[in-house]
C-alpha positions as CSV (number, residue, x, y, z in Angstrom):
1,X,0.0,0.0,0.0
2,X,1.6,3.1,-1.0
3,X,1.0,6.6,0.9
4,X,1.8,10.4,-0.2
5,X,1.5,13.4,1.3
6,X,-1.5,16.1,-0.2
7,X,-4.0,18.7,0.3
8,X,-7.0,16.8,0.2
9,X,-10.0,18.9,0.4
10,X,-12.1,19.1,3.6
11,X,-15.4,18.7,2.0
12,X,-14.2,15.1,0.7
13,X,-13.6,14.0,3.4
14,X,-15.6,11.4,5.6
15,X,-15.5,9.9,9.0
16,X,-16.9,6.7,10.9
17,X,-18.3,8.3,14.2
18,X,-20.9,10.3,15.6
19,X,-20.9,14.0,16.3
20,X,-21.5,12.9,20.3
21,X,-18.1,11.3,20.0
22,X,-16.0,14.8,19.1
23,X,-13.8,15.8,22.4
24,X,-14.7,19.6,22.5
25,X,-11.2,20.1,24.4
26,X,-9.0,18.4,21.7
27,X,-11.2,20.5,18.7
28,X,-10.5,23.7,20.7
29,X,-6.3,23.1,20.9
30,X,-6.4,21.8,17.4
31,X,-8.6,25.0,16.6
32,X,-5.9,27.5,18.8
33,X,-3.0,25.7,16.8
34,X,-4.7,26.9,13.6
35,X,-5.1,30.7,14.8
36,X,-1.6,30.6,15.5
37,X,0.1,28.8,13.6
38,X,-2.4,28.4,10.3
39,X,-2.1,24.7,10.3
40,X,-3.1,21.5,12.0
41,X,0.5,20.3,13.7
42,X,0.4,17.4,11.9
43,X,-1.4,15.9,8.5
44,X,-4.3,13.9,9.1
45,X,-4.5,10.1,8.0
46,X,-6.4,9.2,5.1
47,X,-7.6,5.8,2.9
48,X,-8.6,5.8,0.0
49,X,-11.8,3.2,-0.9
50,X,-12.5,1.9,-4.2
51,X,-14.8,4.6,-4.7
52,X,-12.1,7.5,-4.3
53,X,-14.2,8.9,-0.8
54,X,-11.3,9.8,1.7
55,X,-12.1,8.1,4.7
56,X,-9.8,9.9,7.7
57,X,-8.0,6.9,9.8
58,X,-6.8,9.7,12.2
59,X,-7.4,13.5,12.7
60,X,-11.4,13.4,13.5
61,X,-10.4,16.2,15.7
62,X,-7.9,18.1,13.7
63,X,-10.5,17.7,10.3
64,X,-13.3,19.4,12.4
65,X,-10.9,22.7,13.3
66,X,-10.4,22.8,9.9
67,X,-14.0,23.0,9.4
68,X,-14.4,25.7,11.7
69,X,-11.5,27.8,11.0
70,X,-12.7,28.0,7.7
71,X,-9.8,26.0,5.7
72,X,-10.4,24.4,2.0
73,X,-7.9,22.3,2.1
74,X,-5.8,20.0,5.2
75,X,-2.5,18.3,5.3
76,X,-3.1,14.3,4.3
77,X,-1.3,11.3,4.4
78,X,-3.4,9.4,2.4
79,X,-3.1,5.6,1.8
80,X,-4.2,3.6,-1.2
81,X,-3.9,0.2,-2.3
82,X,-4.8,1.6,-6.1
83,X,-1.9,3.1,-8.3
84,X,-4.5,4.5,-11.1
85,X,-5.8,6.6,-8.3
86,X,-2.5,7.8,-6.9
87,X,-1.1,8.6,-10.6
88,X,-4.7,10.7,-10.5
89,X,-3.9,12.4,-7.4
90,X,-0.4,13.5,-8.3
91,X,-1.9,14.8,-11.5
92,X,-4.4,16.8,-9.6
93,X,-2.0,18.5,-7.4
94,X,-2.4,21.7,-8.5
95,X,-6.8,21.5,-8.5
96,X,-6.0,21.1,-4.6
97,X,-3.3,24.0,-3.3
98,X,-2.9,25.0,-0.1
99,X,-4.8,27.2,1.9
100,X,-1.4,29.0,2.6
């Protein structure tokens, strides 16, 4: 399984849990990391399924002060067991800059 480093953006992302579950301390220091220093302090972890959705392995918290700080775009390491999506992905760099 190969994994790179992108800007995946934060409305395709998805996650297996329920809102209930979010730890409104850890969302609020991810969220003060992102005031001051304009990114999460660490990508998020990504897989790719067969359909191309990004599911997030790790960074539930860190996605969701994305959310609210108003970002297009987060740090991911994504994962994928598919080379035709990866070649995809490293074509489509440039449709996903940075929010920098």
């Amino acid at each position: 399984m190969a994994r790179e480093l992108y800007h995946v953006p934060v409305s395709r992302l998805r996650a297996d849990y329920w809102p209930e579950q979010m730890r409104a301390g850890t969302v609020e220091r991810a969220l003060a990391h992102y005031r001051k220093y304009g990114q999460p302090f660490r990508p998020i972890m990504v897989d790719v399924d067969p359909d191309g959705v990004f599911w997030i392995i790790d960074g539930r918290h860190r996605w969701e002060a994305a959310k609210r700080f108003g970002r297009r775009t987060i740090r991911a390491d994504v994962w994928c067991d598919n080379p035709a999506f990866l070649g995809r992905m490293r074509r489509a760099r440039d449709w996903y800059p940075p929010d920098d």
